[in-house]
C-alpha positions as CSV (number, residue, x, y, z in Angstrom):
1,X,16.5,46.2,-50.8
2,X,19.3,44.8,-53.1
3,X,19.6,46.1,-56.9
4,X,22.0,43.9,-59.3
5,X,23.0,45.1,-62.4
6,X,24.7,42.4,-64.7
7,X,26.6,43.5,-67.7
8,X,27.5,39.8,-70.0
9,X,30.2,39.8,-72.5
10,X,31.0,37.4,-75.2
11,X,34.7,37.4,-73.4
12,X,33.2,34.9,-70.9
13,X,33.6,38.5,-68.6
14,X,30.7,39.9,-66.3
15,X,30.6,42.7,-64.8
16,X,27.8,42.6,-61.7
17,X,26.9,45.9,-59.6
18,X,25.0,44.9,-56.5
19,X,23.2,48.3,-54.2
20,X,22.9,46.2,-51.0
21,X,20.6,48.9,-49.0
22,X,19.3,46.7,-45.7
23,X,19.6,43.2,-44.7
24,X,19.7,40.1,-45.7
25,X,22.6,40.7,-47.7
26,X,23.6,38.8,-50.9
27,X,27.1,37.1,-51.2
28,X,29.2,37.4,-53.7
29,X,28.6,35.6,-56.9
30,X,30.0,31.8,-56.6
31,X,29.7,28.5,-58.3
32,X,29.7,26.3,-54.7
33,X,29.4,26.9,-51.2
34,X,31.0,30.1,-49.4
35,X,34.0,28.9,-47.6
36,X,33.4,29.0,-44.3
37,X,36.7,29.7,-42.7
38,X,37.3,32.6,-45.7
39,X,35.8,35.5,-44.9
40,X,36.0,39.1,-45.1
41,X,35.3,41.9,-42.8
42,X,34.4,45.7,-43.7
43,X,33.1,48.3,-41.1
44,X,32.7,51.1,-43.3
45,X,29.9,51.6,-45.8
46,X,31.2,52.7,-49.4
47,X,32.1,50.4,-52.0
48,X,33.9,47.4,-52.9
49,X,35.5,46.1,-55.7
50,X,35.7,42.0,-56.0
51,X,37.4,40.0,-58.7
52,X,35.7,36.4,-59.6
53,X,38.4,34.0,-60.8
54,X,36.4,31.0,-62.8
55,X,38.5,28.0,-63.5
56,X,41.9,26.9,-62.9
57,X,42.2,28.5,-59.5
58,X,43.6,26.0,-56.6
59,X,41.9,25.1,-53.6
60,X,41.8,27.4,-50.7
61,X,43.7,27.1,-47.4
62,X,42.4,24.4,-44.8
63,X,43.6,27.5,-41.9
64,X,41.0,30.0,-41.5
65,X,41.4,33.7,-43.7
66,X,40.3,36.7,-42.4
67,X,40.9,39.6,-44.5
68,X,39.7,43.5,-43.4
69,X,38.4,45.5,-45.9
70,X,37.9,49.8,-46.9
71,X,36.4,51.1,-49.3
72,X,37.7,51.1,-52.5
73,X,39.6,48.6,-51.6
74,X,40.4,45.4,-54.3
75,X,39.9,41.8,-53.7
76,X,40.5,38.7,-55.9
77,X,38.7,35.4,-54.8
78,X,37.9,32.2,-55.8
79,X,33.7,31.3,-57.6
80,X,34.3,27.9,-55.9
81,X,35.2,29.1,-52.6
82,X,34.1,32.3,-52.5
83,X,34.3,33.7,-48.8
84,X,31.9,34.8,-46.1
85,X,30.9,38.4,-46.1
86,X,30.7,40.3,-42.8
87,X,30.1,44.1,-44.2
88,X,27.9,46.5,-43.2
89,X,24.0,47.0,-44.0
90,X,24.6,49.5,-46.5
91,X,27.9,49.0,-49.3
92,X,28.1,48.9,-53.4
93,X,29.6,45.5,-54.7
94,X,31.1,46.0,-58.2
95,X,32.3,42.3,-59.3
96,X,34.1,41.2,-62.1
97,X,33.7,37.8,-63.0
98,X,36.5,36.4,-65.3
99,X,37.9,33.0,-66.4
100,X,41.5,32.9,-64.4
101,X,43.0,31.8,-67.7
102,X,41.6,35.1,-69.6
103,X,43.8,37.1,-66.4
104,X,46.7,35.2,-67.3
105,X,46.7,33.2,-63.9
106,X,47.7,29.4,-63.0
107,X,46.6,27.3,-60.3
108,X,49.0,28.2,-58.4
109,X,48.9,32.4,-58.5
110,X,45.1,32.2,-58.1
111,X,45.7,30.7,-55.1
112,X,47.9,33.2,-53.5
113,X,46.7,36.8,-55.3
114,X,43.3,35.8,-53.3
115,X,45.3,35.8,-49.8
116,X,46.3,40.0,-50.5
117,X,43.8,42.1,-51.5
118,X,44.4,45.7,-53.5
119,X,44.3,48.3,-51.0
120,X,42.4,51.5,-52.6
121,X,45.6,53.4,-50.3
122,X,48.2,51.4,-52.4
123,X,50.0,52.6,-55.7
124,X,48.0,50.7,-58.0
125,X,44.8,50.7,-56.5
126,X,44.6,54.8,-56.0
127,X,44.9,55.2,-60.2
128,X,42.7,51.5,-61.1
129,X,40.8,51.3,-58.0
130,X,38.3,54.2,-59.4
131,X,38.9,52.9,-63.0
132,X,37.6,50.1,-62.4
133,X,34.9,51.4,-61.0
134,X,34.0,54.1,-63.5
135,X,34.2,51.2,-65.9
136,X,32.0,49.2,-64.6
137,X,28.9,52.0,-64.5
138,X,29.9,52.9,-68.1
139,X,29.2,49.2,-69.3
140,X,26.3,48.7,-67.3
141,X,24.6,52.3,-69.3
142,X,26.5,51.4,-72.8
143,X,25.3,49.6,-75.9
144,X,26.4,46.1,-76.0
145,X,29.3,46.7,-77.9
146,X,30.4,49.4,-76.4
147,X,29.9,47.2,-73.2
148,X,32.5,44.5,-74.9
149,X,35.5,47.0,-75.8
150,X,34.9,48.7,-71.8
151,X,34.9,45.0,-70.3
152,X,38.0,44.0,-72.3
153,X,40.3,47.2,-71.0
154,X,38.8,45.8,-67.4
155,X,40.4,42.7,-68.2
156,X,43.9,43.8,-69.1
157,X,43.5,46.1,-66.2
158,X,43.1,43.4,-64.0
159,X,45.9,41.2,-65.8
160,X,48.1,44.2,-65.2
161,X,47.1,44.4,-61.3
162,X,47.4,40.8,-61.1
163,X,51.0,40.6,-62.4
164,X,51.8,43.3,-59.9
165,X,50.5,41.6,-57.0
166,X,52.3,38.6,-57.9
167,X,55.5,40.3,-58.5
168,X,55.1,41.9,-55.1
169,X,54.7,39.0,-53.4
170,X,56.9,36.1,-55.2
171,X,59.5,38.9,-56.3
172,X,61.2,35.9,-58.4
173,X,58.5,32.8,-58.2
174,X,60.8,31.0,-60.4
175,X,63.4,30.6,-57.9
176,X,61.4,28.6,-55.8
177,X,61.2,25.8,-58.3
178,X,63.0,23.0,-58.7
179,X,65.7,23.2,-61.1
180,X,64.5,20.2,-62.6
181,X,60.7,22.0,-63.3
182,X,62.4,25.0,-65.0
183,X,64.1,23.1,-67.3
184,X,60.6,20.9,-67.6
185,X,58.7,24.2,-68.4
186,X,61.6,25.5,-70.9
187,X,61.5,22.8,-72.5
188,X,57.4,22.6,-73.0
189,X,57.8,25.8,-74.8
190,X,60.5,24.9,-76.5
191,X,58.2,21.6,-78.3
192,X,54.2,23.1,-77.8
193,X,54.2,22.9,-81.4
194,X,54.6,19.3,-81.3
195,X,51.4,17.3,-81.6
196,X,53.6,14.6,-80.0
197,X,54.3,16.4,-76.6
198,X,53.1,14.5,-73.7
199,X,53.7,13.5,-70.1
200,X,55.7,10.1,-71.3
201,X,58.1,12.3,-73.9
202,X,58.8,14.7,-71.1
203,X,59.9,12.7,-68.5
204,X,61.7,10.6,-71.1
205,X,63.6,13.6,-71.8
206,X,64.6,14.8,-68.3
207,X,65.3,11.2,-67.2
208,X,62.7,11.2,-64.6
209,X,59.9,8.8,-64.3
210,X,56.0,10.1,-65.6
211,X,55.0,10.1,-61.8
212,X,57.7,12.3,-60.5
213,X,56.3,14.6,-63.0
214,X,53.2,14.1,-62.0
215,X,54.2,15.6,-58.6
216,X,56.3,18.5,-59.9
217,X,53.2,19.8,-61.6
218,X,50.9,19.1,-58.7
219,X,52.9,20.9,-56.5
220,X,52.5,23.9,-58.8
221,X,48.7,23.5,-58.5
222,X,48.5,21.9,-62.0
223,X,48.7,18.8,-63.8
224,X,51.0,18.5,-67.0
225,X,48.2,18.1,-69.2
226,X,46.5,21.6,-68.4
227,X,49.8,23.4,-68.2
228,X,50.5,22.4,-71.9
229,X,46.9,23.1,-72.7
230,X,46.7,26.1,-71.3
231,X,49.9,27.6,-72.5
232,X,48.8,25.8,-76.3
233,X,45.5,28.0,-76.1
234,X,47.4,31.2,-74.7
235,X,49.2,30.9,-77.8
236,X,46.4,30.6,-80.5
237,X,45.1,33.1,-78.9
238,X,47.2,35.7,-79.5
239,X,47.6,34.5,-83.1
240,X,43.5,34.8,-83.4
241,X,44.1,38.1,-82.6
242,X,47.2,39.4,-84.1
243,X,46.0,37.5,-87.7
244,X,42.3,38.8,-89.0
245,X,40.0,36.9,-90.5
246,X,41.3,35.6,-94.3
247,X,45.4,35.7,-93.2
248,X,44.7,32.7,-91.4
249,X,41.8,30.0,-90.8
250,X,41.4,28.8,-87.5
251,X,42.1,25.3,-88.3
252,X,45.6,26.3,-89.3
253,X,46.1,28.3,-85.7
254,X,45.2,25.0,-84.3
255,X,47.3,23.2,-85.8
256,X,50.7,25.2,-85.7
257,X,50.1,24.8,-82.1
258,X,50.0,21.0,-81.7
259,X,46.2,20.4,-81.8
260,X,45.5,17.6,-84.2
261,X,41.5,17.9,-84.5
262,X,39.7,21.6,-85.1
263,X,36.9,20.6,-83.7
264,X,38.7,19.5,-80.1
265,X,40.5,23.0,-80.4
266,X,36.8,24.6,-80.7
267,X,35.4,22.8,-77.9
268,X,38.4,23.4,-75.8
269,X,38.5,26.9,-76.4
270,X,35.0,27.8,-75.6
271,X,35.5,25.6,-72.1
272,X,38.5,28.2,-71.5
273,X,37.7,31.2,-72.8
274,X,32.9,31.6,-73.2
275,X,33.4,32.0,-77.1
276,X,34.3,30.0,-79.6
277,X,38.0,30.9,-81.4
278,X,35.8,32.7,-84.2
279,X,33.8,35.0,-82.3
280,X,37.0,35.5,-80.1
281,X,39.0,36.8,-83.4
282,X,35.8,38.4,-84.3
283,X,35.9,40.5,-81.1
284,X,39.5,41.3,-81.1
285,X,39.5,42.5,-84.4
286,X,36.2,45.1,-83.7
287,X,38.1,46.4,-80.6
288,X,41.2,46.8,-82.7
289,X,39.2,48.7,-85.1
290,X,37.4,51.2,-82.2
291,X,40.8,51.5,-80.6
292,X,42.1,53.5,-84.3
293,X,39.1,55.4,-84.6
């Protein structure tokens, strides 16, 4: 018998606690196919903790994965792509499911964090392995808000654990660029303001033709477009939650950061983030407010 609990927030964040007690098993919540040549092996029965990454994430290695699991132990992987369980009859599955965006994570790192999983032995995952865990059982018994402000510290838990895989892995991903991309990216932040900022204006600027761009991007798991989007929405979205509602309207966010039409911003920001920019400020500024209490 398998028991799911399923805790939704309005962060675009759930948090799923499957009781697998005999076979069949279920897999792991995806949006496609498992991945046949991913897959993950576990002798020991106890439980696992699995991170979702919706959106944005690149696709997975043609050569086949295997990754061996204990319990407690953390694993990032892909909704798309998600890989083939091989565990035994009796484990507990806590997964959180979260935009990649909402982690902080490009293309590019989702691809690689879901290559190393957080082992429950390691220095992160012995202090957030059981956070995590304690976490989720609290926002599966809490009231719904409650259950918002306890799935949002999972999320900058899991931005911080990401960042430190990351780190650990690429100790300086930058230096594995091109020159010429570094100078690309400073420059993006230096103009993301600009409603003017585009594919041709780059290029023109670096001397470099719109496809060669094209490439530099690519390579990074990206296309230019998403990488200024993305960083564009980053950016109102701190503002959305630094500036309550009255100090700013949400048109004027938009536009500081280079998007000409509210609406498009809305629609764009609900694709990235399950909320519109309005109930995202809403929700930031409640969980400000229970964080002074």
């Amino acid at each position: 018998m398998t028991t799911t609990i399923t805790v939704r927030t309005p962060l675009g964040v759930e948090i799923l606690t499957h009781e697998h007690g005999e076979e069949p098993r279920g897999p792991l919540p995806a949006e496609g196919r498992p991945h046949p040549a991913h897959r993950l092996q576990a002798r020991t029965t106890g439980e696992y903790l699995f991170v979702g990454l919706r959106g944005g994430t690149a696709a997975p290695a043609p050569q086949p994965l295997t990754l061996r699991l204990t319990p407690g132990d953390i694993c990032f992987y892909d909704v798309r792509h998600a890989p083939v369980l091989d565990f035994p009859e009796r484990f507990r599955a806590t997964v959180f499911l979260a935009p990649a965006d909402l982690l902080g994570l490009t293309g590019a790192d989702a691809g690689r964090i879901t290559r190393t999983p957080v082992a429950r032995a390691s220095r992160l995952g012995t202090l957030l392995s059981p956070l995590l865990s304690d976490l989720a059982r609290a926002a599966a018994e809490a009231r719904p808000q409650v259950g918002e402000m306890l799935a949002w510290n999972a999320v900058n838990l899991l931005s911080t654990l990401a960042v430190e895989q990351l780190g650990a892995r690429t100790p300086d991903p930058a230096s594995a660029r091109p020159p010429v991309l570094t100078r690309i990216l400073e420059y993006v932040e230096l103009h993301l303001t600009d409603p003017e900022l585009s594919p041709e204006t780059i290029a023109r600027a670096h001397h470099i033709s719109v496809r060669y761009l094209h490439k530099l991007f690519k390579d990074e798991g990206t296309s230019v477009g998403r990488w200024i989007l993305r960083r564009r929405l980053d950016e109102c979205r701190r503002d959305l939650m630094r500036h309550g509602r009255g100090s700013r309207t949400i048109a004027a966010v938009a536009a500081r950061w280079g998007f000409l039409s509210a609406t498009h911003f809305s629609r764009v920001f609900r694709a990235a983030y399950g909320m519109s920019p309005s109930e995202w400020r809403d929700t930031a500024a409640r969980a400000d407010r229970r964080r002074a209490l």
